[in-house]
N, C-alpha and C positions, 0 to 999 in steps of 0.2 A: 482555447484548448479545453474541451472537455472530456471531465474524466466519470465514464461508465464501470458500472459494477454488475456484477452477476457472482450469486452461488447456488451451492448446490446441501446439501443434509451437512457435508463434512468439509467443504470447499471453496474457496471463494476467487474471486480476481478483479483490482480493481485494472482497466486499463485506458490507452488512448485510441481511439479509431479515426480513421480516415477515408469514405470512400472504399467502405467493404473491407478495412486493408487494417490488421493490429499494429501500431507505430511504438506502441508501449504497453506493457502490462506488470503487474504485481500478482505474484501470487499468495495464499494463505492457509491454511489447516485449519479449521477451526476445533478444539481443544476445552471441550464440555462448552459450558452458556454461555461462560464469561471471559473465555478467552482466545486470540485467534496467533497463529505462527507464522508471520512471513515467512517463507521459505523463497523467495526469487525475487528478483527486480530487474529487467530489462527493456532498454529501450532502443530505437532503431536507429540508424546513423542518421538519418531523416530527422530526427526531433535532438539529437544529442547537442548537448550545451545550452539547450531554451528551459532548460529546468523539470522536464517531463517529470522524470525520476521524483525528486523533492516533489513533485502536486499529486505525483501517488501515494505518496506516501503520508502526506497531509490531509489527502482525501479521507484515508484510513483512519487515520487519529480522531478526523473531524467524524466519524461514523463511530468509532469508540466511544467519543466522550458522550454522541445524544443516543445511545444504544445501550451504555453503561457495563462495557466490555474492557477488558487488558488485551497488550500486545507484548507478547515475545518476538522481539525480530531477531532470526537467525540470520539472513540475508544480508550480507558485511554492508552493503550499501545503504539498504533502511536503517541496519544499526548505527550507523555513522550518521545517518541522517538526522535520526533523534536526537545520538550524543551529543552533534554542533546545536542543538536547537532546545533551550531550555524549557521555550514555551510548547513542545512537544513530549513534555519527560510525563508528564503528568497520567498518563494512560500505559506504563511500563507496567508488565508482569513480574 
């Protein structure tokens, strides 16, 4: 399962693709140099339950930490995702 990213000046989204076809994505604000907002996380009934969600959101962190960025995740599901996950706390806003 790989996970691509793309942004934009103010926007970003990591996601999952298949065959032309988005299965998963995250989306984010980005919020001056240092800091980015989840605002969304959705995945498709196609990938639900294989952990889609959780590798998006680990993508993210893992891009925080060698980019030297914070996250605000508003998105009840990223935020949940980091609270269960200590080794992810480390890049919180």
């Amino acid at each position: 399962m790989e996970i691509l990213h793309e942004s934009t000046d103010s926007k970003g989204t990591f996601y999952i693709e298949k065959s032309g076809k988005r299965l998963a994505e995250m989306t984010y604000s980005k919020a001056g140099a240092d800091k980015i907002i989840i605002d969304h996380t959705e995945v498709s009934e196609e990938l639900k339950g294989q952990g889609a969600g959780k590798k998006l959101v680990v993508a993210a962190v893992e891009k925080a930490r060698k980019e030297g960025f914070k996250i605000l995740p508003l998105c009840p599901f990223a935020k949940a995702t980091i609270q269960k996950d200590a080794s992810l706390q480390d890049v919180l806003a």
